[in-house]
C-alpha positions, 0 to 999 in steps of 0.5 A, a space after each residue: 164882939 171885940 166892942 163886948 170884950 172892950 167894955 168887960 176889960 174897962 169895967 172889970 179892970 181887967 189886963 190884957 196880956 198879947 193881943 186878942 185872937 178871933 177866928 171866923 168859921 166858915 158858913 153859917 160862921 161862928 166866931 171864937 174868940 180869946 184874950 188872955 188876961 193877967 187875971 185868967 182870960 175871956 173867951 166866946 163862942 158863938 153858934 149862929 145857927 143855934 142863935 147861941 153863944 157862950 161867954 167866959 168871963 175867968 178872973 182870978 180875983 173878985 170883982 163886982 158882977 156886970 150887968 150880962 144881960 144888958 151888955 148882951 142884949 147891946 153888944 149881940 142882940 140877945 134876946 136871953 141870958 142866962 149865967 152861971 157864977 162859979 167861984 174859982 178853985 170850987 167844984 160845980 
């Protein structure tokens, strides 16, 4: 996952602010994982259990749209994605 958020910061040209924190849950171990950005931040949560995780990709300033289902298929085997794009300060 730390390889996933490598490749979003250098294609969105994203800056990093701190250090990236992750935190393992205990068995079936899901992982969060935070890193805060001048731009927002990126955020995952992953539930093995459910063969599920979400990625949050929150930037202040628009950037052409990366390819998420090839990225997620590479980085954590997805064999699905679906993605929701919501523009900053709109309601959903």
């Amino acid at each position: 996952m730390a390889a996933l958020f490598e490749e979003l910061l250098v294609l969105l040209d994203l800056k990093v602010v701190g250090q990236p924190q992750w935190h393992v849950f205990p068995e079936p171990g899901g992982i969060t994982g935070l890193t805060l950005l001048a731009e927002s931040h990126l955020a995952i949560h992953t539930f093995p259990e459910h063969g599920f995780a979400a990625l949050n990709v929150y930037c202040c300033r628009p950037r052409a749209r990366p390819d998420f289902e090839s990225l997620l298929a590479r980085h954590l085997g997805a064999a699905s994605c679906e993605v929701r794009e919501l523009k900053r300060g709109v309601m959903a």
